[in-house]
N, C-alpha and C positions, 0 to 999 in steps of 0.2 A: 222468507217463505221458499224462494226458488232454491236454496242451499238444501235444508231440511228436508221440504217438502214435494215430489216426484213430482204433484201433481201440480203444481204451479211452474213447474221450470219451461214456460212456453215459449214461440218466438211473439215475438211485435213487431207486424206485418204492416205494409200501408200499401198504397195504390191497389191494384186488380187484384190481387193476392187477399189480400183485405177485405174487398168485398165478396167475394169468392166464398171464404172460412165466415163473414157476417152470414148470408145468404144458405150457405150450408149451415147451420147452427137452428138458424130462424127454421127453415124447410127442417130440421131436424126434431124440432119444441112442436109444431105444426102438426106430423104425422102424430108423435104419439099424443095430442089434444083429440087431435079425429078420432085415431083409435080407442081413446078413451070415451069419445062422448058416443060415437057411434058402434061403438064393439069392433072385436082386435081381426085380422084376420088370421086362416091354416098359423098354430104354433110353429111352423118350418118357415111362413112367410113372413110373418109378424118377427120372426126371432133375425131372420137374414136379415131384413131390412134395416132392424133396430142397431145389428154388427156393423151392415153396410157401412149407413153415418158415421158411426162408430170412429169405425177403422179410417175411414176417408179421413175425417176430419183431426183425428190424431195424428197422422204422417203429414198432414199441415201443417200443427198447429206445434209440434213437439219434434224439437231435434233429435237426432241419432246420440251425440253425445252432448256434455254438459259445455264443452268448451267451442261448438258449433256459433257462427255465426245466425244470430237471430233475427236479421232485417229480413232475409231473405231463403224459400225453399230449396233445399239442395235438387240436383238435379232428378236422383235415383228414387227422392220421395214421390215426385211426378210419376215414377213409375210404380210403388209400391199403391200411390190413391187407385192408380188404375186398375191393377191387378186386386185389389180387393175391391174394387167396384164390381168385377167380373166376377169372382169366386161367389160372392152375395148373393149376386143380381144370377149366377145361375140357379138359384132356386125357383124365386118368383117364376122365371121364364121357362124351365121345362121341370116345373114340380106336376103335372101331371103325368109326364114320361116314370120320374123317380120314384113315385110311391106305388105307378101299377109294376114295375120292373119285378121279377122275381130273381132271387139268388143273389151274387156277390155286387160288387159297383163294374165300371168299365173301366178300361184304362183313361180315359180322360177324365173320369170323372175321378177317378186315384191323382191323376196331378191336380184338378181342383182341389179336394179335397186335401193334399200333403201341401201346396199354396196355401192355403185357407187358416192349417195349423201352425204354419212360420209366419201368416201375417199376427196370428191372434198371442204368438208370442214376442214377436219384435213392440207390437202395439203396447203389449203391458208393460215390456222391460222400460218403452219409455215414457209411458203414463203412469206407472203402478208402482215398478222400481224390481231388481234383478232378483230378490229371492222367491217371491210368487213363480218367475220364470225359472228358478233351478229348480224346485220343487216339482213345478210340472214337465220337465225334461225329465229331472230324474224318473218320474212314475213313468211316464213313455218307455224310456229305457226299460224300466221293470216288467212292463208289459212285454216289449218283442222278445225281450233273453228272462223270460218266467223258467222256462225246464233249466236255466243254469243256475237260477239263486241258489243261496245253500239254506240245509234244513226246511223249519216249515214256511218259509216264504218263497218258494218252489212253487210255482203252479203251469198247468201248460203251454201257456203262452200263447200270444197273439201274432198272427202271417201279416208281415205292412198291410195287405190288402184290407184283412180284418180289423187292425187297427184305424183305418183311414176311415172306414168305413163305421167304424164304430162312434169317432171323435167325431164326423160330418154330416153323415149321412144317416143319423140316427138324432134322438130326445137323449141320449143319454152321454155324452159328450160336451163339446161347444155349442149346439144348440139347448143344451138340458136345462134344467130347472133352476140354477142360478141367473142364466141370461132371461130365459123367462120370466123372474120374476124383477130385471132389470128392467127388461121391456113392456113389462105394464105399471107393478106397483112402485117401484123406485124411483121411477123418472119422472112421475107426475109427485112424486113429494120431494123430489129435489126442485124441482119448478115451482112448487109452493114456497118451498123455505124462498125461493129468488125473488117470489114477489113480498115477501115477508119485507125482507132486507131492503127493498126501494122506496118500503114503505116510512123505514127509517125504523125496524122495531130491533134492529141490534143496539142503534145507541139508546135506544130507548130502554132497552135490559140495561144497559152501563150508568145512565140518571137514576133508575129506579133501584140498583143494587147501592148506588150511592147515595142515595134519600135512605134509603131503612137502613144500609148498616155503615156507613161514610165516617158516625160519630162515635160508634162502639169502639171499643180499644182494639189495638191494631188494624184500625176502621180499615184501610187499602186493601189486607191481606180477606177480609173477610167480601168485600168487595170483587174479589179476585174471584172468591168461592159461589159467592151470589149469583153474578154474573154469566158465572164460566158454567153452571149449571141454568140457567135461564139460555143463553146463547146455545147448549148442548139441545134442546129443543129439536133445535132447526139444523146445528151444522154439523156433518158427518166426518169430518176429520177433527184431530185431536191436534194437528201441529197447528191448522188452520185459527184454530179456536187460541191456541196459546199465542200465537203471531197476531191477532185481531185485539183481542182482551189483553194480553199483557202488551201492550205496546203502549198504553197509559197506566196499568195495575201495577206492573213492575218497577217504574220509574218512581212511582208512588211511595210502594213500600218502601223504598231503598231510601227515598229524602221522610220517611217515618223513623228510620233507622236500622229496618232489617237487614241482613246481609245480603252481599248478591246471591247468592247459592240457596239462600233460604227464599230468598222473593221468588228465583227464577223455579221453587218447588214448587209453590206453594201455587203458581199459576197451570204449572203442568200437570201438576195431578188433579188439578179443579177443572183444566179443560180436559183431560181424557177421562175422568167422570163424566161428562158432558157423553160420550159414546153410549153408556149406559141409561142415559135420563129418556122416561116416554116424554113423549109419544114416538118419538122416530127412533130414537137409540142407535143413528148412524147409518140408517137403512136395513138395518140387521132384522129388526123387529118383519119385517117383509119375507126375508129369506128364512126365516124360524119359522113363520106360518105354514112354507113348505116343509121343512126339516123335519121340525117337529110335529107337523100335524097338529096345530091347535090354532085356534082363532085369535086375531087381533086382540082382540079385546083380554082373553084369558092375558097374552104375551102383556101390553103392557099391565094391567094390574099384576099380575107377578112381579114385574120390573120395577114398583114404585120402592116397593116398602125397604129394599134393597141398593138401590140408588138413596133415596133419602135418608139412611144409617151410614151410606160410603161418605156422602157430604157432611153430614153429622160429623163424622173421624176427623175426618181436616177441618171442619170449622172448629171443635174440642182441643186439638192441637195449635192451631193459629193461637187461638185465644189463648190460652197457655204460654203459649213462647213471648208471646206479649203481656202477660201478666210478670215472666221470667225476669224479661230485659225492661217492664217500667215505660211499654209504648202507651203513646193515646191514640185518639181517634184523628179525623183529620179537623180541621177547626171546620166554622160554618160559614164563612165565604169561599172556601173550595168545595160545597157543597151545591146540588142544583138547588132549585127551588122548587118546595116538594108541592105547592100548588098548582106548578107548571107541569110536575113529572106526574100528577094527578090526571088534570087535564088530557093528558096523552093514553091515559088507561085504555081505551077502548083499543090500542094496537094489539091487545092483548086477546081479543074478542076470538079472528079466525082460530088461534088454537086452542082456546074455549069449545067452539065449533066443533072442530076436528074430533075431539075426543067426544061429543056428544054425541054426533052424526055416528060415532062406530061402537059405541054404547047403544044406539037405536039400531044396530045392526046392517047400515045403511054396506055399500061394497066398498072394498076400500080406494076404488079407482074412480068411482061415484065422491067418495069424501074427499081426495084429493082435489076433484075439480071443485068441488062445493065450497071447500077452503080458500082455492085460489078468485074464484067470484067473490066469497064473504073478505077477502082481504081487501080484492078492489074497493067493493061497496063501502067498508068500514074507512080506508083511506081518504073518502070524499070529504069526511066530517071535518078535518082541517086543511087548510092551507099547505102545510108546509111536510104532511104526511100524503097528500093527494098522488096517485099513480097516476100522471100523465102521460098520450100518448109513447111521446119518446120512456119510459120509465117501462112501460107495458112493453116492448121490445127489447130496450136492456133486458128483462127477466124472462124473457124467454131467450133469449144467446147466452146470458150468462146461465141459466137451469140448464141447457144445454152441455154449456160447455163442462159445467161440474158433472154433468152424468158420463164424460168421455173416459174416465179414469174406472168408473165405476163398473162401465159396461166391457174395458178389458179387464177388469178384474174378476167376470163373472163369467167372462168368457174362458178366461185361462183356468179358472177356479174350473170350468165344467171339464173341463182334460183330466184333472187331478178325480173329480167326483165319476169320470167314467172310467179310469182304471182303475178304481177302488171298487165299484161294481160288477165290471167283469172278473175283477180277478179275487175278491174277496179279501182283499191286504184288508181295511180295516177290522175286519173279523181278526185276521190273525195277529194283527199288532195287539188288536184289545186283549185275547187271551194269553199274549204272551207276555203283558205288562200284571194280568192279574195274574200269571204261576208264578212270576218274577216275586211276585209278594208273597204269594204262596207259600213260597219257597224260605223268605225271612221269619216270616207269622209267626207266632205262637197259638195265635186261634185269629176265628174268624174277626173280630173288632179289628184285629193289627192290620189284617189282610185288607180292609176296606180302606183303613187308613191312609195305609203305604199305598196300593191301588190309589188313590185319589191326589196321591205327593207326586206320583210317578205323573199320574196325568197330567196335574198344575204344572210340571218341568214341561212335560211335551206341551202343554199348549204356549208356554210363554215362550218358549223356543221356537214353533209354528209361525206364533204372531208376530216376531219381531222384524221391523220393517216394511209390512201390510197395511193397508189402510182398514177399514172395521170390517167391509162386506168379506172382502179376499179372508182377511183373518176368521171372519167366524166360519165360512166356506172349506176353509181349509183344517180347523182346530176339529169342527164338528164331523169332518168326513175321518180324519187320521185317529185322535185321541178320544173321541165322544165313545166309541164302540166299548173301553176300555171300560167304560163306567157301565153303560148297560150291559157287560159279560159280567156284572156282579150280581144282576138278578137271575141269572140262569147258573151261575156257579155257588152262588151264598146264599142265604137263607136272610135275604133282603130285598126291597121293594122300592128302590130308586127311581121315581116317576120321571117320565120322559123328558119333560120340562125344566125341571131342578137340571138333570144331566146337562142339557144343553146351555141351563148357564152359566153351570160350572165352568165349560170348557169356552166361554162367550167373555165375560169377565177375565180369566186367563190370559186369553188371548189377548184382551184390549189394555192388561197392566204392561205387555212389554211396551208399550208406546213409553214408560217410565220408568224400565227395568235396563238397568245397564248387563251390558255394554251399548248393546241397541237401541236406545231410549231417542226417540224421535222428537218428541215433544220435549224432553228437560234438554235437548240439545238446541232446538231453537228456543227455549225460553232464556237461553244465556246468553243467545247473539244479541238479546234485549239489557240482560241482568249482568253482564261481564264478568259472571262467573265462571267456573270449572265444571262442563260438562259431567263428569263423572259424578262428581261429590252433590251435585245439584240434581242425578238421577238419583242415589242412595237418602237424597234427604227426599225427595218426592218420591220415592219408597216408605219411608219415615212416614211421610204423612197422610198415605195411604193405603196405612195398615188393613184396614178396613176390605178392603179388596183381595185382601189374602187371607181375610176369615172369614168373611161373609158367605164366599162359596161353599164352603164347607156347610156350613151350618143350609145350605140351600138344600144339601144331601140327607144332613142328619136331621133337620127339621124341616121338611117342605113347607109346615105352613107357614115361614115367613113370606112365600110367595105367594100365601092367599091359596092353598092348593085344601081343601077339604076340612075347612077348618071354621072356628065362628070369630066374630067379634073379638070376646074376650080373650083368646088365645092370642090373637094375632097382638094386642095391647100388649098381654105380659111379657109378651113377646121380643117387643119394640122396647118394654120398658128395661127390661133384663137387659137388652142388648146396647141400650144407650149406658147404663150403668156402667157396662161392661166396656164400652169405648172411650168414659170418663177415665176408669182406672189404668188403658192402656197407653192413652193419651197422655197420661202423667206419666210413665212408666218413659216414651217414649221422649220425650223433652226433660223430663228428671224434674218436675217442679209441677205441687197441682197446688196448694196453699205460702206454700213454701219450698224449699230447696228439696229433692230425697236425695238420700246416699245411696250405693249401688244395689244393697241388700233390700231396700225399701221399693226401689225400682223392679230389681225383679217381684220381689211380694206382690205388687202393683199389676204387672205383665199377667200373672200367674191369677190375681183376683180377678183380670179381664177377661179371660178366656174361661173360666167357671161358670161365669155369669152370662158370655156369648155361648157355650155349651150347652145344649138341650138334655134337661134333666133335672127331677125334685131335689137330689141330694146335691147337683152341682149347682143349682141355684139358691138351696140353704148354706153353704159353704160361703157361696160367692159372696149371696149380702151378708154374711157374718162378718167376712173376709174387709169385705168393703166398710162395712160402718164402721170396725176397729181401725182401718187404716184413717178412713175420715174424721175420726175423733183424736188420734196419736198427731191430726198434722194440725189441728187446733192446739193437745195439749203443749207440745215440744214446736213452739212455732219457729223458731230455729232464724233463719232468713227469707225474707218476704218478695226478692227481687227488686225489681226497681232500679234506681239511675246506676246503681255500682255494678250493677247487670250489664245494665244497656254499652256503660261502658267498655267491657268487657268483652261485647259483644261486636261492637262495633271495632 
């Protein structure tokens, strides 16, 4: 975790230090409980203070570099807690002086404020990780020197003063709308998931994916998938989820017979599907409320139908590579006992809950608390899920301390989202990625096309090494514009929603797109695989991820956007068809062996039948039923142990 993962590489403190960063944590889960049951205070107060914590407790808890002694706080950090103590805590204390002021800031209030920006970037490079930090230097830079860019990314530029003033002493900055919505709705559902997990309902996703699918062929790997999308619920990181769930899935597959490279995929694409899965989708689903302007509830019911065709893909393929190589399931004393993993159903209840409560259109700061009460309550019913005191304080230090990563992520994220405001770059990015096609096109179809290819490159580029918030923050401020400059230049209607999760999804496949592949890179420190080869097969196997968004453009209503029942079915059913045949295409075996011309045929009938359209869907099942009848008639090789062998 600490290798891969930024946000784990802390120190382990003991004596006064220790209780210090306990105590800060606790006082941390505390304030935003209050503010949630009691209402927040002034957005300027409520946001500093939320920083405050923040920053204090990261320069604690989080070395300067990787190779830093971790018993103990360096000296210079005692001075950096301080000094964002002060920059914080000067809002609360003379925010009546600062909102009646008229005209520019004061010179002190210029060194708060240019302090304020080197803590909120030091903080992320060591909570968050160094490319969220170049990116938002870089846009700084682009701000003060705008009259020297060349062409149309020229604009007139910002005086330090206006900058500082703009980044601090404004909503549109590091206080804006990312940290806002860290400092109400994220924090109380990261606190939820913490009481979740004391409850025991991670391993209880790990029993329960091994009761229903433990005996199915390549039972581990499907395990993996189960799992990794049950566990995706609750947890917002994608390496997190691969390091938790494969630390028994992987071992698994590999004494099943899979390879390292294939086990270590099949776990990282299952956990960073998991960023995608409602209800939480990573936190994301929070920061899209604002983004996009639509309500909870729309976001996740868009997000299911989407999510559960991405797991589809990799569970079609798993099963595949295991029909290939002649795997079985696991026997049934490595299995739990599914009257026990019965018995524990009811851990299932709070996010039962969760999604009712925001279906009754309750707030979603309301539903968070409601949750983390209905988790208590439900906990009582057994023994050995019960939240006792000491467990009800673990979950509030540890909710805490997961929201430190996230709050400089949305901190740094709001620098990048206010020089994109003052200065209009993302406008000009998006129209210069649609003339770019413009430019290729032969007509308008090509031009949306390529506009949407050009996009998927920016945002997997954006996301790589982000955690989900920073990455959607970032994909949706730079590349989203690109796709909404196609309803004001083309004679198309790309609803706001579908956009954004084109560029959402994107963002969240580089966690599995080499070179930067986060996740398939700790999935090998588990699998003893090769890095690289082990991101290109968890590329493999979640194909699905890189068709899906498309079709969220060319057909919204897979997200449930204006559509009935029966569409959204043929929909589903088209598209499962459609991920059978890719799935074969992509492992070369869906009855038997295919040879390379049958694989492509296979790839080519996929995408027919995921393409929205009467003629491409009469193609596609034509396409499909002959292939599915040729792999009966000409059964050729079945796979099996001369596979496995082979394989192994």
């Amino acid at each position: 975790m600490q290798k891969y993962d930024t946000e784990s590489n802390t120190r382990n403190l003991s004596g006064i230090m220790a209780g210090v960063v306990f105590f800060g944590l606790l006082a941390f889960s505390i304030f935003q409980i209050y503010t949630g049951m009691f209402g927040q205070y002034t957005a300027y107060i409520q946001r500093t203070v939320h920083l405050g914590f923040a920053l204090s407790l990261i320069f604690l808890l989080f070395p300067a570099r990787r190779g830093a002694p971790k018993g103990k706080v360096a000296w210079y950090d005692y001075i950096l807690v301080l000094l964002s103590i002060i920059v914080c805590g000067y809002w609360p204390v003379y925010y009546d002086t600062i909102v009646q002021q008229i005209g520019g800031i004061t010179e002190a209030q210029m060194v708060i404020g240019g302090i304020a920006i080197l803590l909120v970037l030091e903080a992320s490079r060591r909570a968050v990780g160094l490319p969220i930090v170049i990116v938002a230097a870089a846009f700084l830079i682009y701000a003060y020197f705008g009259p020297h860019m060349p062409g149309d990314l020229a604009h007139r530029g910002l005086s330090l003063q206006q900058l500082i003033n703009s980044m601090f002493f404004t909503t549109e900055g590091i206080l804006g709308t990312p940290l806002q919505v860290s400092s109400t709705y994220i924090f109380l559902f990261l606190l939820f998931g913490a009481f979740l997990v004391q409850t025991g309902v991670g391993m209880y996703f790990n029993d329960l994916a091994l009761a229903i699918a433990g005996q199915r062929t390549g039972g581990p790997a499907k395990v993996a998938i189960f799992s990794s999308a049950l566990n995706g619920t609750i947890s917002g990181s994608s390496v997190a989820n691969t390091v938790t769930t494969g630390s028994y899935t992987i071992p698994m597959m590999k004494r099943l017979g899979y390879r390292p490279n294939f086990a270590g995929a099949v776990e990282a694409a299952s956990s960073t599907g998991g960023q995608i899965m409602p209800p939480i989708m990573g936190a994301a689903a929070f920061l899209m409320i604002e983004f996009a302007g639509e309500s909870y509830w729309d976001i996740a019911k868009a997000a299911t139908i989407p999510a559960l065709l991405y797991f589809a893909g990799i569970w079609i393929i798993t099963h595949l590579e295991a029909k290939r190589t002649g795997l079985v399931g696991l026997p049934k004393d490595q299995l739990p006992n599914r009257i026990e993993v019965l018995k524990k159903i009811h851990l299932l209840l709070p996010i039962v809950a969760i999604v009712w409560l925001l279906f009754e259109g309750f707030s979603i700061e309301r539903t968070a608390l409601y949750g983390i009460g209905i988790t208590i309550l439900v906990s009582l019913f057994r023994k050995d899920t019960r939240i006792t005191p000491s467990k009800f304080v673990v979950a509030l230090t540890s909710g805490a301390r997961t929201a430190l990563g996230v709050a400089a992520a949305t901190a740094c994220a709001g620098i990048i989202v206010g020089v994109v405001t003052r200065t209009g770059l993302g406008l000009k990015i998006g129209n210069s990625l649609v003339s770019l096609a413009g430019t290729i096109a032969i007509n308008a179809d090509m031009q949306l096309i390529l506009t949407l290819i050009f996009t998927m490159i920016a945002s997997i580029i954006l996301g790589m090494g982000s955690p989900t918030t920073a990455n959607y923050i970032i994909t949706s401020t730079i590349a989203l514009p690109a796709i909404l400059a196609l309803n004001d230049q083309l004679d198309v209607a790309v609803p706001v929603l579908a956009a954004h999760m084109f560029v959402f999804y994107f963002g969240i496949v580089a966690d599995i797109t080499p070179p930067v592949a986060l996740a398939a890179f700790a999935a090998t420190g588990i699998s003893g695989g090769e890095p690289i080869r082990t991101g290109g097969n968890a590329v493999k196997l979640a194909i699905a991820a890189f068709i899906i968004p498309y079709m969220f453009v060319l057909q919204p209503e897979i997200l449930m956007i204006d559509t009935t029942f029966f569409e959204v079915a043929f929909i589903i059913f088209t598209a499962l068809l459609g991920m059978i045949a890719i799935g074969a295409s992509m492992i070369g075996f869906w009855y038997r062996s295919m040879p390379w011309f049958e694989r492509i045929a296979a790839f080519i009938t996929g995408i027919l039948l995921i393409y929205p359209g009467t003629i491409t869907d009469i193609v596609g099942f034509s396409a499909f039923a002959v292939m599915l009848a040729l792999q009966f008639v000409f059964k050729g090789d079945k796979g099996g142990k001369k596979e496995m062998q082979g394989a192994n």
